[in-house]
C-alpha positions, 0 to 999 in steps of 0.5 A, spaced: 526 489 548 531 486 543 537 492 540 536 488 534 532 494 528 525 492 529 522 490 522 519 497 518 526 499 519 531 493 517 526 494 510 528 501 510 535 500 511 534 494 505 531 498 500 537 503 501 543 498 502 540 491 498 546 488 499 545 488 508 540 482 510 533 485 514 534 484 521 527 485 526 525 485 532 519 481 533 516 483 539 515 490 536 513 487 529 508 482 532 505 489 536 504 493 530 501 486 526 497 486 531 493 492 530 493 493 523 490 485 524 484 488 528 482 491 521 479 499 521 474 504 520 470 503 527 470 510 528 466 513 522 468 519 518 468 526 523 463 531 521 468 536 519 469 534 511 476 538 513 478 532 518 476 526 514 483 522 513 487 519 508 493 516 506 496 521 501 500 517 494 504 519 490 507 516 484 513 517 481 512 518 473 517 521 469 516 524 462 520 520 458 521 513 459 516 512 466 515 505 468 511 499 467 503 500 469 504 493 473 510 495 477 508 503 479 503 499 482 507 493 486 511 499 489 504 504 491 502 496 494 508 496 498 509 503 500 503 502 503 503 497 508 511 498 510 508 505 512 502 501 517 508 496 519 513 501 520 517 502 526 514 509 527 507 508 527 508 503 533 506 504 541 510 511 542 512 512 535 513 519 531 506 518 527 503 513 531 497 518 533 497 520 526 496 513 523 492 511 528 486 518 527 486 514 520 487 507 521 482 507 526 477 512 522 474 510 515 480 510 511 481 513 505 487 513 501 488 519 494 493 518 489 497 523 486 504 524 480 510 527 481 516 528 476 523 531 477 522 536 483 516 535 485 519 528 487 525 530 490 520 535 494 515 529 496 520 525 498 521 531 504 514 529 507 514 523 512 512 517 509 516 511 506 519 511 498 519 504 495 521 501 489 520 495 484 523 494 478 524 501 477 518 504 478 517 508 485 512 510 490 512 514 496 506 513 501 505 518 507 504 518 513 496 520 514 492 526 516 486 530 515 484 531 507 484 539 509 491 540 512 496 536 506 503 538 506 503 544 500 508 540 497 503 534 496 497 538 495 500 541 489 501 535 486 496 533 481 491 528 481 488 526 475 491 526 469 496 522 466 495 514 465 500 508 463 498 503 459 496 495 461 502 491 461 503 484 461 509 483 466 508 475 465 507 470 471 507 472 477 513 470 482 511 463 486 514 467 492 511 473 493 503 475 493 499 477 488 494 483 488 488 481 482 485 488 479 478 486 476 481 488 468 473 490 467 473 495 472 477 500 467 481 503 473 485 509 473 493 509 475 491 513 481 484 509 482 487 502 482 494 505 486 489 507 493 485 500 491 492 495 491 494 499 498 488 497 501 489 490 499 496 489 501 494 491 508 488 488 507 493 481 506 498 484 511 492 483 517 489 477 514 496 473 515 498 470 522 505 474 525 510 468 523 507 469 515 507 477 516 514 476 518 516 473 513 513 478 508 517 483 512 524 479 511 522 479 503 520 487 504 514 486 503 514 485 495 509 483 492 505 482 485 500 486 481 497 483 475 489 483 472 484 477 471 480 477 467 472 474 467 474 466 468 480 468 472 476 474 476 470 467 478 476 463 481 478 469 485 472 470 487 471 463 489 477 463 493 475 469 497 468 465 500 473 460 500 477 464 506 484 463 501 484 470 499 482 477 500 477 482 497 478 490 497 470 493 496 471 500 494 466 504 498 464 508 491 466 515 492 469 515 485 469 511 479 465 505 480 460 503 483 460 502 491 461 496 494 464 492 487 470 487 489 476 491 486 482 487 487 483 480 490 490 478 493 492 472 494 498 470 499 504 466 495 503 460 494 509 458 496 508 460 503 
């Protein structure tokens, strides 16, 4: 093995020192795609309603001047898939086992909010903490629903909602996650739906083109279509071009609906 940093830490490394390049080990990197490439649920849920396994997300949502809706979400996204592509849910990994049990069932992801110590708190649980254009999330190593560290248990997970917002057109550079507008997703619904998609996206990709997200930290856009930009989406999922999340409808919409499309970038 390489004594270069494998991937998932060269990203961590630049979310802390911005101004030092990513470096990976492409060997560990390429074991790691590999998994999450040959997709999830297989197993089924457990009998036990107590063992069933999500990924825990929390948002980090200040009381005074939070972030834009679209930026929280591009941050909940990106956490989510540089955790299933961290080096420690690798072969022999610290939370490879835990990541497993959930990747390897059928996954599900809860989204909670913290402000002040509550997030200082949370960021104590093992996970990955991402920021984009100064909205933050943290994405946890995942576990059984009935055995959730107090310090994210006691977080709430309803509640508090940001307004849409219209950041522009999306970076020709970076993928693009598209919310259904017509859905009416909360903040928290439409935050576990872009994680599943930017998985789902991560999987999709050959190792090269994942690698390359990598090298990018794994940045990617959130934006709404509405009904004539939902039908081309749409149209590019039966095409093979773009991928689709269809909720499995355990809470507020219906099951099966195509809640997110992601579309890799353009440029790539």
């Amino acid at each position: 093995m390489s004594s270069i940093p494998e991937c998932g830490a060269g990203v961590r490394d630049a979310l802390e020192n911005p101004e030092q390049p990513v470096q990976c080990d492409e060997e560990g990197f390429r074991v790691r795609h590999a998994e999450l490439a040959q997709g999830y649920g297989g197993a089924g849920d457990p009998d036990d309603p107590a063992l069933v396994q999500a990924m825990q997300i929390v948002l980090h949502l200040p009381k005074v001047d939070p972030p834009p809706r679209s930026a929280l979400l591009a941050a909940a996204a990106t956490a989510s898939v540089a955790l299933c592509l961290d080096p420690r849910v690798g072969p022999g990994g610290e939370w490879a086992e835990r990541y497993l049990a959930w990747k390897r069932s059928r996954i599900r992801k809860v989204s909670r909010r913290a402000r002040g110590a509550q997030w200082l708190a949370a960021n104590e649980v093992d996970g990955v903490t991402v920021e984009v254009d100064g909205a933050q999330a943290r994405a946890f190593v995942p576990g059984p629903v009935g055995d959730v560290d107090p310090r994210i248990r006691r977080l709430q997970i309803g509640g508090t909602d940001l307004e849409h917002d219209d950041p522009g057109p999306a970076d020709p550079e970076l993928p693009v996650l598209w919310v259904d507008s017509r859905l009416g997703m909360t903040l928290g619904k439409a935050a576990a739906q872009v994680g599943h998609a930017s998985m789902l996206l991560a999987g999709a990709l050959t190792a090269e083109q994942a690698l390359h997200w990598a090298e990018r930290e794994f940045r990617c856009s959130v934006r709404e279509a509405d009904a004539r930009q939902w039908k081309e989406l749409t149209d590019e999922v039966a095409r093979g071009t773009a991928v689709a999340v269809r909720d499995a409808g355990f809470t507020e919409v219906a099951p099966g609906s195509m809640t997110v499309i992601a579309v890799q970038a353009r440029s790539s």
